[in-house]
TORDO-371082 format. One line per 2 residues: number of its first residue (from 1); for each residue x, y, z of C-alpha. Coordinates in nm, 2 decimals, always signed. Layout:
% TORDO-371082
NUM = X,Y,Z; ...;
END
This chain:
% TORDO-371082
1 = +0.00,+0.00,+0.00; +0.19,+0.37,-0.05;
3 = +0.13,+0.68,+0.09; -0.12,+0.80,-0.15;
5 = -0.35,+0.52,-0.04; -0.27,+0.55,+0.33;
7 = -0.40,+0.91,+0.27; -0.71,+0.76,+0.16;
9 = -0.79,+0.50,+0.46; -1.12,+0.62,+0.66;
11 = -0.92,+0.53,+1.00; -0.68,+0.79,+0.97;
13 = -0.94,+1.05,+0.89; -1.15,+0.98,+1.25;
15 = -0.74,+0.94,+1.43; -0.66,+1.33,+1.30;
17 = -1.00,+1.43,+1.36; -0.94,+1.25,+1.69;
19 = -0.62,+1.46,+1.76; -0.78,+1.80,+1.60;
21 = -1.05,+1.81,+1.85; -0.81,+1.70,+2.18;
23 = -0.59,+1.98,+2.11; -0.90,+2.22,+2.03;
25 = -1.00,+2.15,+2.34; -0.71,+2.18,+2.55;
27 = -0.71,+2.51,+2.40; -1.07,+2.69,+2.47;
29 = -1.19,+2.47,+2.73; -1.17,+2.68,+3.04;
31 = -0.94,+2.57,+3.32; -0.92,+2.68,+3.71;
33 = -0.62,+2.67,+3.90; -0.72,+2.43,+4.10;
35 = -0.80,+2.18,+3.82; -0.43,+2.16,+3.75;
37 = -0.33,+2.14,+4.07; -0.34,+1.80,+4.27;
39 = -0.28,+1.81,+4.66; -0.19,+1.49,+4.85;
41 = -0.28,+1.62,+5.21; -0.16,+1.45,+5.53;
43 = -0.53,+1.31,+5.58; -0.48,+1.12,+5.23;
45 = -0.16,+0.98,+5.35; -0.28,+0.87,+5.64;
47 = -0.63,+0.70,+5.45; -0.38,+0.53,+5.20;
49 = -0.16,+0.39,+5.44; -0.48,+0.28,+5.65;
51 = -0.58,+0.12,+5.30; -0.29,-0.07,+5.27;
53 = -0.28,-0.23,+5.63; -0.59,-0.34,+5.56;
55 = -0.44,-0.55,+5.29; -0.10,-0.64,+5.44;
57 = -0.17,-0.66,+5.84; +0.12,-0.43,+5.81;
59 = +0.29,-0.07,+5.79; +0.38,+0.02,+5.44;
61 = +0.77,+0.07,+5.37; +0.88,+0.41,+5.25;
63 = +0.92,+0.30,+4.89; +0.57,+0.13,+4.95;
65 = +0.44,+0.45,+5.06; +0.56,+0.63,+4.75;
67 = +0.43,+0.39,+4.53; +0.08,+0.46,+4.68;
69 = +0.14,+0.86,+4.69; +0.24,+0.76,+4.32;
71 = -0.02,+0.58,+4.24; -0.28,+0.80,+4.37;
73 = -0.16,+1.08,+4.19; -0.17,+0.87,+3.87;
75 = -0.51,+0.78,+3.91; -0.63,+1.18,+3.99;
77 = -0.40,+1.32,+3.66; -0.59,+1.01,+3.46;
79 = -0.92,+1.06,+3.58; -0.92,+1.45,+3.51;
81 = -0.78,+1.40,+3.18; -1.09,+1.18,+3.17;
83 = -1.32,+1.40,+3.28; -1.22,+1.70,+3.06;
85 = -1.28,+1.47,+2.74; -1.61,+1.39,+2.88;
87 = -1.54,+1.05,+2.95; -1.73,+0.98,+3.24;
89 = -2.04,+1.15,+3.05; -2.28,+0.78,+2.97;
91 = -2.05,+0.56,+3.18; -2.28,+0.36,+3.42;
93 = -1.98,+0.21,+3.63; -1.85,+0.58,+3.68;
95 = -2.23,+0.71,+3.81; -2.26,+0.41,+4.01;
97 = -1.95,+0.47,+4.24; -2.03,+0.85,+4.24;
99 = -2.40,+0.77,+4.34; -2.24,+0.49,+4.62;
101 = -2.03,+0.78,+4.77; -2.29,+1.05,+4.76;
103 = -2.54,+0.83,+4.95; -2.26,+0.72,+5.18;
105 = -2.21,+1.15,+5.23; -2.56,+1.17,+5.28;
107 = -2.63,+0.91,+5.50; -2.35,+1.02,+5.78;
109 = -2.45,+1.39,+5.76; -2.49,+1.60,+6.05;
111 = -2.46,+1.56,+6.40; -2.33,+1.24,+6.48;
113 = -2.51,+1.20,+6.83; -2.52,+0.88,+7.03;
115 = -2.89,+0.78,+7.16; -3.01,+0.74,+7.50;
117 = -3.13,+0.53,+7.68; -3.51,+0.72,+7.61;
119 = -3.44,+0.76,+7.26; -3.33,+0.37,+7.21;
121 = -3.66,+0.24,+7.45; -3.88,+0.45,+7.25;
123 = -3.75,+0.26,+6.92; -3.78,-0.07,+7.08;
125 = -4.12,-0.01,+7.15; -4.21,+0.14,+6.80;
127 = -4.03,-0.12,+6.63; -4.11,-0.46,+6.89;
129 = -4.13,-0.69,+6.54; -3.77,-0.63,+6.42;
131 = -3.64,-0.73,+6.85; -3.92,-1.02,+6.93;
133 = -3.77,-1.33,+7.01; -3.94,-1.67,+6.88;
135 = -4.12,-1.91,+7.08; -3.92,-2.18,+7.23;
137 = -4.01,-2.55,+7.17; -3.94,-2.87,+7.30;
139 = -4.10,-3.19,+7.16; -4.06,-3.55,+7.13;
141 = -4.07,-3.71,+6.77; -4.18,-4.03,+6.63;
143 = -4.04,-4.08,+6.19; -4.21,-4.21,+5.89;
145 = -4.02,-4.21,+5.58; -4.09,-3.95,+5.32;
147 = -4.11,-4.29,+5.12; -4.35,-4.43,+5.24;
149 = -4.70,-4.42,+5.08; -4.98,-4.21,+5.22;
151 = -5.20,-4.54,+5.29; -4.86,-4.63,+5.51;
153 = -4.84,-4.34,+5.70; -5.20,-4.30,+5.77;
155 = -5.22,-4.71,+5.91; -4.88,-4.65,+6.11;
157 = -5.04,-4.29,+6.26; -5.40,-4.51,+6.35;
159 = -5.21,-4.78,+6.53; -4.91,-4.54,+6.72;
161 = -5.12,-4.29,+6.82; -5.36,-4.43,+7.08;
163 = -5.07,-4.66,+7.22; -4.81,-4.35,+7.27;
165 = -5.09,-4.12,+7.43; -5.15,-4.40,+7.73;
167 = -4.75,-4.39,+7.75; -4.61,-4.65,+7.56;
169 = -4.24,-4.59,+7.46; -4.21,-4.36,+7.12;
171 = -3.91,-4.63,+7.04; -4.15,-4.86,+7.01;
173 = -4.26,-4.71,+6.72; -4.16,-4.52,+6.40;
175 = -3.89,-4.59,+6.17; -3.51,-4.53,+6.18;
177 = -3.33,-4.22,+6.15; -3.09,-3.98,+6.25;
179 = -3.32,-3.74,+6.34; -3.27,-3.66,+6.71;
181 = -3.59,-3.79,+6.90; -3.63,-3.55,+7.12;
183 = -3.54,-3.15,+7.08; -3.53,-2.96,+7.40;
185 = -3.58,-2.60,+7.40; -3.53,-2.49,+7.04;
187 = -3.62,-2.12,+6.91; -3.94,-2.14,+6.63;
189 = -3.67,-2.00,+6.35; -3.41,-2.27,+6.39;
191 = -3.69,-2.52,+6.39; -3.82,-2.41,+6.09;
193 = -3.45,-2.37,+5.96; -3.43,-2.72,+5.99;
195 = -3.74,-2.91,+5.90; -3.93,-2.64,+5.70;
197 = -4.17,-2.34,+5.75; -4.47,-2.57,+5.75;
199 = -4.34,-2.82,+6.01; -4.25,-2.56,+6.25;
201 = -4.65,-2.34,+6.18; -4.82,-2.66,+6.26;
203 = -4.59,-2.73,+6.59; -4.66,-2.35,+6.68;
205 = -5.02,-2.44,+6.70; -5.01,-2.78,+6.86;
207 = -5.16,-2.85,+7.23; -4.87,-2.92,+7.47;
209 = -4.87,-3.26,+7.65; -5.04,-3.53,+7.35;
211 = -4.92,-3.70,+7.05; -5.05,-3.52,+6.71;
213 = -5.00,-3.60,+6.35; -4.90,-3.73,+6.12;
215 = -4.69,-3.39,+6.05; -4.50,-3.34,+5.68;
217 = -4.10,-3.19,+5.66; -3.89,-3.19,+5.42;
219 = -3.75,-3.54,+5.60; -4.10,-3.73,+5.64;
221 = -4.41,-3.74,+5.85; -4.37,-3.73,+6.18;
223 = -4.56,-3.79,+6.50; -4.54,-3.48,+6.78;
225 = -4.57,-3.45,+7.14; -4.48,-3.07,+7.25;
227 = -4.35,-3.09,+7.58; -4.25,-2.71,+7.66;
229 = -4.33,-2.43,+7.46; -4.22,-2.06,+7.59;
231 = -4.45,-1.78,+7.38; -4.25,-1.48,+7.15;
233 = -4.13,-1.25,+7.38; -3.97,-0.88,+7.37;
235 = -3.62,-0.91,+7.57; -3.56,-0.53,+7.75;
237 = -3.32,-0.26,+7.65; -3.09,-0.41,+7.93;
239 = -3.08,-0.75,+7.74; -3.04,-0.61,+7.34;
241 = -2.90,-0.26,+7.37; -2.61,-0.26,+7.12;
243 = -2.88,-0.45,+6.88; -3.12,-0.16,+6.94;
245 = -2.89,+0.09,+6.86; -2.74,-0.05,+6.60;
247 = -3.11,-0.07,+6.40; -3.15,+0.26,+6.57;
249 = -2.84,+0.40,+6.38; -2.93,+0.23,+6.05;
251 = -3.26,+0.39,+6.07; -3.09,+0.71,+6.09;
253 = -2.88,+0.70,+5.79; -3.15,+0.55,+5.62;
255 = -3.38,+0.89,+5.71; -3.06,+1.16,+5.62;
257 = -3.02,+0.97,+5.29; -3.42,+0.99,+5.17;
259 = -3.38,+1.35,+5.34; -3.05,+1.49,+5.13;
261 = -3.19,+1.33,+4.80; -3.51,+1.51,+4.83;
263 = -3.37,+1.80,+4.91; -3.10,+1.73,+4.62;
265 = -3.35,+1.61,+4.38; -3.61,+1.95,+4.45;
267 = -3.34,+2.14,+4.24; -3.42,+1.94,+3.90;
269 = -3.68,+1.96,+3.62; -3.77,+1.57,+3.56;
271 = -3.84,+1.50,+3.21; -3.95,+1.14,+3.11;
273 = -3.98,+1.04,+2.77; -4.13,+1.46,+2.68;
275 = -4.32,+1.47,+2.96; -4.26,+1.68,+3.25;
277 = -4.31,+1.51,+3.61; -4.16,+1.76,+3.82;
279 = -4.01,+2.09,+3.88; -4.16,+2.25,+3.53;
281 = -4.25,+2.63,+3.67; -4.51,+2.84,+3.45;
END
């Protein structure tokens, strides 16, 4: 191929259009001091190095510290070169972070005030559902194989039944497996964690002290006697404080960040698809 045809190739006319427009703008874009100035404060320092013993377990060397003064200075000078080309203009990754680290902003702003005790018992009481602890069960347990056929099942459950309410021993009867017999004071959640949400609704309802079934899990049938069962209770502030507080502060940023994006978002017209929602003044 010679020059005169290199001339002629459509790549070369969008690579010097490319340049053309770079150097434009370098020229008539307008520029602040401070966007050509990049400042690596104490406070950075000190966040890098925290970054990297994060990482490492460990204190950075020196020459390990200059590469990370290095390499954050690389990324600013790339990212503002970036940013003046209107790089970040479409890109979804870039809005994404930026979004992550305004919310973060958001959700930390003002006072940063620990709650008392009145503000905390308040909460608990407004909020009893997300602090109740499950009922506590303990029951014996007589297995059927989830093979077995429903006639099977319903002819073991006729003949056990009347023989284990007058006492007779629940070994006596069943099938094997190593499924514990008996379970002695388990929480309604890890019960239902365990043999399914249907299993542990039907024990939740069960009279304490009698044999009832035949009663499906994901294992089988099984034949139940509840033995003990302590109702859902809400524990006090004394018991679940740094629970309580914790929801309480979540709750809070939660509140700042709906707050600072209204507040944010009141400042734009909303146009979807030519339509104005919001912010269109006559």
């Amino acid at each position: 191929m010679n020059f005169r045809n290199i001339l002629r190739e459509p790549v070369l006319h969008f690579l010097l259009i490319g340049v053309f427009l770079f150097l434009l703008y370098g020229r008539v874009a307008p520029e602040s001091a401070d966007s050509r100035t990049i400042e690596v404060s104490a406070a950075r320092i000190e966040s890098l190095e925290n970054q990297f013993r994060a990482v490492w377990s460990r204190d950075p060397t020196p020459e390990e510290r200059r590469g990370l003064i290095d390499s954050f200075i690389r990324d600013e000078v790339l990212y503002r070169e970036g940013v003046a080309m209107g790089m970040d203009g479409d890109d979804p990754v870039i809005k994404r972070r930026v979004r992550q680290k305004m919310e973060v902003m958001s959700e930390e702003a003002g006072e940063q005030l620990t709650p008392t005790d009145t503000e905390l018992s308040d909460y608990l009481a407004k909020n009893p559902e997300k602090f109740k602890r499950p009922p506590v069960l303990s029951f014996e347990q007589v297995y059927f194989s989830g093979d077995a056929t429903v006639a099977d099942i319903e002819a073991w459950t006729k003949s056990a039944l009347p023989e284990l309410n007058r006492g007779a021993p629940s070994s006596n009867f069943g099938q094997p497996t190593l499924l514990p017999s008996k379970i002695e004071r388990q929480p309604l959640d890890r019960i239902a964690r365990d043999f399914g949400e249907v299993f542990a609704e039907k024990l939740s309802s069960l009279p304490t002290g009698t044999w009832q079934g035949p009663i499906s899990s994901g294992f089988g049938a099984h034949l139940v006697r509840i033995g003990e069962r302590q109702p859902a209770e809400l524990p006090t502030l004394a018991d679940i404080r740094p629970m309580v507080q914790r929801e309480w502060e979540n709750d809070r940023r939660e509140r700042n960040r709906a707050e600072s994006y209204r507040v944010m978002a009141a400042n734009y017209r909303i146009v979807i698809d030519g339509k104005t929602i919001k912010g269109d003044k006559p």
